[in-house]
C-alpha positions, 0 to 999 in steps of 0.5 A: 600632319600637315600644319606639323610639316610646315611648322617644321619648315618654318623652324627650319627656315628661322634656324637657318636665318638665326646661324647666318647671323651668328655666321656674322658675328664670327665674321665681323670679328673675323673682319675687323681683328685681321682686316681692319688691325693686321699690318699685313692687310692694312692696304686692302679697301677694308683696312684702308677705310678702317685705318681712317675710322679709327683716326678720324671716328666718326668716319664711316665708309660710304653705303655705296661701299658697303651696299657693293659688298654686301651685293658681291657676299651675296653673289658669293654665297648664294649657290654654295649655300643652296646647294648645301642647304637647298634653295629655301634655306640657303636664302634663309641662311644668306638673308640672315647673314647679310640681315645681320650684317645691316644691323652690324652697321646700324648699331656701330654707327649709333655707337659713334654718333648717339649716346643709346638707349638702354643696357645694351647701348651703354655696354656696346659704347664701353666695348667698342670704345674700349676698343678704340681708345684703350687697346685696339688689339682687344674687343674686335666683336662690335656687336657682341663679346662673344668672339672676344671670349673665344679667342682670348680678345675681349678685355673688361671695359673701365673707364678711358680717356678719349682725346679731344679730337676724337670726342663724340658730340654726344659724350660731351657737355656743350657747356663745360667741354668736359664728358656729360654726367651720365656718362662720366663714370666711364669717360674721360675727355683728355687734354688733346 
């Protein structure tokens, strides 16, 4: 009887840290949609620093911002999530949240600077991108479409057309200048 109680607090503790993590993903979606794209929040430090990605993007925030954050959400969340859940699961839940949120910055800096590996690299480039370079109002989940679909959002990736100066060093073919062949079913390097 024992083994079946702490079985059951181990599944507890994983679904705990399993929704903080979905919790990310509504907020990453949440984030980026109304911090990151609505006139009205563009002067705040998100919108500030998400202004300049989309201009320049490869630019990233520094960690140091991004560290600071997430310190100040787990400050936040911490004793409401305790006292909602209990100490152990509380965590469970914050770590996941934050957890996630870390690979959230990892995956979309890959994005940006490496040409990825796999299925699920090759989509995540043609959502996000999609995003970026053909209707910034459409594909706001980084991470997953699955907010996209709720909210009326997402927008089915096809090809695009990147401007030059915002073309990443791993889309383009340092011989010709013009995007690399695995990737030319779904890119196009415009003239400017």
């Amino acid at each position: 009887m024992h083994a079946v109680t702490a079985a059951a607090a181990v599944a507890a503790v994983l679904a705990a840290g399993l929704a903080g993590a979905l919790s990310w993903t509504f907020l990453e979606y949440v984030i980026h949609r109304w911090l990151g794209h609505d006139r009205r929040y563009r002067r705040t430090p998100f919108g500030v620093e998400h202004v300049r990605h989309h201009a320049e993007g490869n630019y990233f925030a520094p960690s140091h911002k991004k560290l600071l954050a997430a310190a100040v959400a787990a400050a936040v969340l911490i004793p409401p999530a305790a006292l909602a859940l209990g100490a152990t699961l509380g965590a469970a839940y914050v770590g996941g949240l934050l957890g996630f949120y870390g690979v959230y910055e990892v995956l979309h800096r890959l994005e940006h600077v490496h040409p990825g590996l796999g299925a699920y690299g090759r989509w995540a480039r043609r959502h996000h991108f999609t995003h970026h370079f053909v209707d910034a109002r459409c594909n706001h989940g980084v991470t997953t479409p699955l907010w996209d679909l709720v909210f009326g959002t997402y927008r089915r990736p096809t090809r695009m057309t990147v401007p030059r100066k915002l073309a990443m060093p791993w889309l383009t073919d340092p011989v010709t200048g013009t995007v690399r062949a695995d990737w030319s079913d779904t890119f196009v390097i415009g003239s400017k």
